[in-house]
C-alpha positions, 0 to 999 in steps of 0.5 A: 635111243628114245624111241620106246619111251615117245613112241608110248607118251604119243600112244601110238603102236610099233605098227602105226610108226612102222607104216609112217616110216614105211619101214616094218614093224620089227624093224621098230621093234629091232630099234627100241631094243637097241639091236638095229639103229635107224638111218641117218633119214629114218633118224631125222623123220623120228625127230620130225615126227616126235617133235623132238631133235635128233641130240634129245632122240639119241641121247638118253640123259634128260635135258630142260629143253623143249621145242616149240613153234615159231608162232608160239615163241613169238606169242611167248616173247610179246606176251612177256613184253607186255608184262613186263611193260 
């Protein structure tokens, strides 16, 4: 799991995801050392909250995938018209 590894590109503490999740912050600690795995919930508000899916949070390959919102896609997809025009 990826868990370390975002937790750290966010800067944020075992402490400060532990209350998020209202879970401790040895159950996080337990997570990223690969001695508990999280629940399925736990796993899905991981991937809402890292902005990642749950496939890249689980996997530890690295992948050329990015997520982006809605709103963004649809900004990239007319701006590209518009070059392309």
């Amino acid at each position: 799991m990826k868990l370390k590894e975002l937790r750290k590109k966010k800067k944020i503490s075992q402490k400060d995801l532990a209350e998020y999740l209202h879970i401790t912050q040895v159950q996080i600690s337990k997570y990223e050392l690969g001695k508990n795995e999280p629940d399925l919930e736990t796993i899905k508000k991981l991937s809402k909250y890292f902005n990642v899916t749950i496939d890249y949070l689980l996997n530890e390959e690295e992948k050329d995938t990015i997520l982006i919102t809605r709103k963004d896609f649809e900004t990239l997809k007319k701006s590209t018209e518009e070059i392309t025009k």
